[in-house]
Backbone as a ProteinNet text record, in pm:
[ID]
protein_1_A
[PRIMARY]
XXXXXXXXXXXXXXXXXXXXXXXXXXXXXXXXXXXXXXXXXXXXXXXXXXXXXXXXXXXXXXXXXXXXXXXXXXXXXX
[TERTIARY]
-12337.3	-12359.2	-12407.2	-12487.9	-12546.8	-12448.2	-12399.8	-12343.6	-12368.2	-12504.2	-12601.5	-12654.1	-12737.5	-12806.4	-12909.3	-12961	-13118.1	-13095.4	-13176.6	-13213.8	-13289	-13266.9	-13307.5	-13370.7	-13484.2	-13539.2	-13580	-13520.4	-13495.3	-13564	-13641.6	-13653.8	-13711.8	-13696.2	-13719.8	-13835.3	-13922.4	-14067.3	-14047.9	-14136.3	-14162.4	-14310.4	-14368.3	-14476.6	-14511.5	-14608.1	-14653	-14724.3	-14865.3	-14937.1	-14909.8	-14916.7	-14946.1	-15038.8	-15145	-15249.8	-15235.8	-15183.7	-15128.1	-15013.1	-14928.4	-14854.2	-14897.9	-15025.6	-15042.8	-15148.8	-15206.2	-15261.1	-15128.3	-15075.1	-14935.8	-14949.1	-14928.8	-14848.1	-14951.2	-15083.2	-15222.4	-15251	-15186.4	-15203	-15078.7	-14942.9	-14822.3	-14854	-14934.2	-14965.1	-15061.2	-15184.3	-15267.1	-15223.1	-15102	-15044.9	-15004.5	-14891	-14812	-14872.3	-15008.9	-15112.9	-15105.9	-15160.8	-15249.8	-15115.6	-15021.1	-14918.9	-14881.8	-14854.9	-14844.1	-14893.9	-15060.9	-15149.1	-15155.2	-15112.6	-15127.9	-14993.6	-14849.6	-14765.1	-14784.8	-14921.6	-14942.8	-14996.9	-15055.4	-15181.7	-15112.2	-15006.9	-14917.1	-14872.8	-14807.9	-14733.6	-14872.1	-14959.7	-15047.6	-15094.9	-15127.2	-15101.3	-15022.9	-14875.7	-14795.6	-14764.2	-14816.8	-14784	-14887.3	-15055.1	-15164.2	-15109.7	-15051.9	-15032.7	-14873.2	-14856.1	-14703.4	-14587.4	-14553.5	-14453.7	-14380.3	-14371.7	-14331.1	-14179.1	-14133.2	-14022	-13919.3	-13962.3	-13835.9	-13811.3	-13915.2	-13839	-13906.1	-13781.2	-13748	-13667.4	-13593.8	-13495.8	-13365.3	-13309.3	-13226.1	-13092.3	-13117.8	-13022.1	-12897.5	-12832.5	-12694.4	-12643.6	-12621.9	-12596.5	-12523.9	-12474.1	-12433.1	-12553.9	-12637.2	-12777.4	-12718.2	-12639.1	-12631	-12635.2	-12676.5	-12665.9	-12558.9	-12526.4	-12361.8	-12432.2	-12329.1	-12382.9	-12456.4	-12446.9	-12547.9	-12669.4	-12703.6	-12810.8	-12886.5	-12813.4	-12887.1	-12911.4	-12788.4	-12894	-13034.7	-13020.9	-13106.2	-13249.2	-13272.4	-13367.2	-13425.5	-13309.6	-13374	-13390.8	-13387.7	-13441.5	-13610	-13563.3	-13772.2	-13844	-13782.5	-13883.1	-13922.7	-13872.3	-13913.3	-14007.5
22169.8	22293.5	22259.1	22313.4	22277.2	22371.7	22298.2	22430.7	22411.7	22354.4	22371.5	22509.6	22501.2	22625.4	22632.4	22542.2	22514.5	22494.8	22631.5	22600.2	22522.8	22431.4	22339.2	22353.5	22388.1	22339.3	22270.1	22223.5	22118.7	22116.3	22064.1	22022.4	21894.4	21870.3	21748.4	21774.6	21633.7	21632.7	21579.2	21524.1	21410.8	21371.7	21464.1	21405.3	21436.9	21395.3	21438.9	21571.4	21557.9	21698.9	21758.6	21905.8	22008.2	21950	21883.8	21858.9	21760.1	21632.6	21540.4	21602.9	21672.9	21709.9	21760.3	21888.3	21913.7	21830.7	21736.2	21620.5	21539.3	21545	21448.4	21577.5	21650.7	21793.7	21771	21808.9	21802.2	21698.4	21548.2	21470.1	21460.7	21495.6	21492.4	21559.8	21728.4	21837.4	21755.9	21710.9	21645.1	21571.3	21443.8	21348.8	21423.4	21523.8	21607.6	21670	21736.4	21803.4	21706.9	21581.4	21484.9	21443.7	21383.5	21342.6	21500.1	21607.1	21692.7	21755.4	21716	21743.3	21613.9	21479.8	21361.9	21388.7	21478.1	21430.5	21589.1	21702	21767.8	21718.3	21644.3	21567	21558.3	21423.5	21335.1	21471.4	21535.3	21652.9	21711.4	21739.4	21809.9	21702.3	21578.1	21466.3	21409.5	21453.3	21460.8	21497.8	21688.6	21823	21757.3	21726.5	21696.6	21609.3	21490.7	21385.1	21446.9	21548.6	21583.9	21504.5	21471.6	21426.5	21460.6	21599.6	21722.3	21705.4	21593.9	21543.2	21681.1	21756.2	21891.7	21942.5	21920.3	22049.5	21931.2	21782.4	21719.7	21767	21867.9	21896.8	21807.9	21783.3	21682	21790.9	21883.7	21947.4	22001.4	21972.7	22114.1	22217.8	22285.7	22446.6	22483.5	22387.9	22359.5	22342.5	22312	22276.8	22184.1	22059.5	21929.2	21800.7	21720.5	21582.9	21520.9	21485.9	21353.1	21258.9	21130.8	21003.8	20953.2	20955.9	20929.2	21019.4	21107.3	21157.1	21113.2	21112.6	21017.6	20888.5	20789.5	20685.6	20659.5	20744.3	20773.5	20791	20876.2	20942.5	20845.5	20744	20636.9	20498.2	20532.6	20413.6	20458.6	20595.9	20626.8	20595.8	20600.9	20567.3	20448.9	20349.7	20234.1	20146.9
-6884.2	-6956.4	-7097.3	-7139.3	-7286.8	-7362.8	-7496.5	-7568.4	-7735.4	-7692.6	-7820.8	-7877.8	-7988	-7971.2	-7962.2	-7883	-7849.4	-7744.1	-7708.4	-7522.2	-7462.9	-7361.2	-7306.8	-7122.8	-7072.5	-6945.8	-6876.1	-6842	-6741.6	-6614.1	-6515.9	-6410.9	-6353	-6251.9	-6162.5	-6122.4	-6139	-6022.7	-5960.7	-5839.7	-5807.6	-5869	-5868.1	-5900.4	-6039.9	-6153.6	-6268.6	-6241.7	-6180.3	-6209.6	-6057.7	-6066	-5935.5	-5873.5	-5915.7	-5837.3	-5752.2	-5797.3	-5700.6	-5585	-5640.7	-5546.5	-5417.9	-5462.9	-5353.6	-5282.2	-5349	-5253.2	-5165.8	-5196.2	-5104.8	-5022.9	-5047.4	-4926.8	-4811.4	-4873	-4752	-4688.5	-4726.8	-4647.5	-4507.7	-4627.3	-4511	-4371.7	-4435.1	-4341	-4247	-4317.3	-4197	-4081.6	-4148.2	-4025.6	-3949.5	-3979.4	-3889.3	-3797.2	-3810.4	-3717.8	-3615.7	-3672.9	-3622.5	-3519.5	-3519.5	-3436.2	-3331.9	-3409.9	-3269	-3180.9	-3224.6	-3140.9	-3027.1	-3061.8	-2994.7	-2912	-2962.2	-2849.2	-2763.4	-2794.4	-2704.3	-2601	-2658.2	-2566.2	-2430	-2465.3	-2373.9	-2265.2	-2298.9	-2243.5	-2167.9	-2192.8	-2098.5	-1999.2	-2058.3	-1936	-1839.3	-1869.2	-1785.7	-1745	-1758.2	-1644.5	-1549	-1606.7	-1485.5	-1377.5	-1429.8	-1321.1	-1266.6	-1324.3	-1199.1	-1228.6	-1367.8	-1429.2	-1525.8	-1530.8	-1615	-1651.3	-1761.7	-1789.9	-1788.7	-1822.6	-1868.8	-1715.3	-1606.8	-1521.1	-1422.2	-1382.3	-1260.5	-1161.7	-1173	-1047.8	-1064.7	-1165.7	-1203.7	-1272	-1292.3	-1365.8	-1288.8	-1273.2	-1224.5	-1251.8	-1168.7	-1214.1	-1359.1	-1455.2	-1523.3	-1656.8	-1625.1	-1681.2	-1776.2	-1768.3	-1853.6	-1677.3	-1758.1	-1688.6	-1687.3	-1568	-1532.1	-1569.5	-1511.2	-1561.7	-1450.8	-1325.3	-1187.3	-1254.6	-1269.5	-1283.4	-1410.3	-1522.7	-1636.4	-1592.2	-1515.5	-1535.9	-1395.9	-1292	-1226.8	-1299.8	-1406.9	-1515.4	-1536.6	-1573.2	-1738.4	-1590.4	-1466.7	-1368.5	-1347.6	-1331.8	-1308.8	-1397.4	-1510	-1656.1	-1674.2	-1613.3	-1617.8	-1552.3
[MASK]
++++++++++++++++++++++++++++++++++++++++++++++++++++++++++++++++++++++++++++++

């Protein structure tokens, strides 16, 4: 608490100017595109070839995995 009589404002950057900042932001934004368009990719390649990880027929009415059925999973993957 200041209990001067001069007010004081304060904040944190990371960066010096706005302008850099939002150069960091537009690049972060770019990778992020760039990777979830690549793990769409994968996913539309693996509905084509009929390896549609989310919906194997592995689940129980329960909709969680035992331990026969997980390590069954992690045998196909290999």
């Amino acid at each position: 608490m200041n209990k001067s009589a001069v007010p004081i404002e304060f904040s944190w950057r990371a960066f010096a100017a706005e302008m850099e900042e939002q150069q960091k932001k537009q690049r972060l934004n770019l990778q992020l595109a760039q990777e979830e368009q690549e793990e769409r990719d994968e996913i539309e390649q693996a509905i084509e070839a009929g390896q549609d990880e989310e919906d194997d027929g592995d689940l129980d009415s329960d909709d969680s995995y035992d331990a026969a059925e997980t390590q069954a999973k992690l045998e196909r993957r290999k």
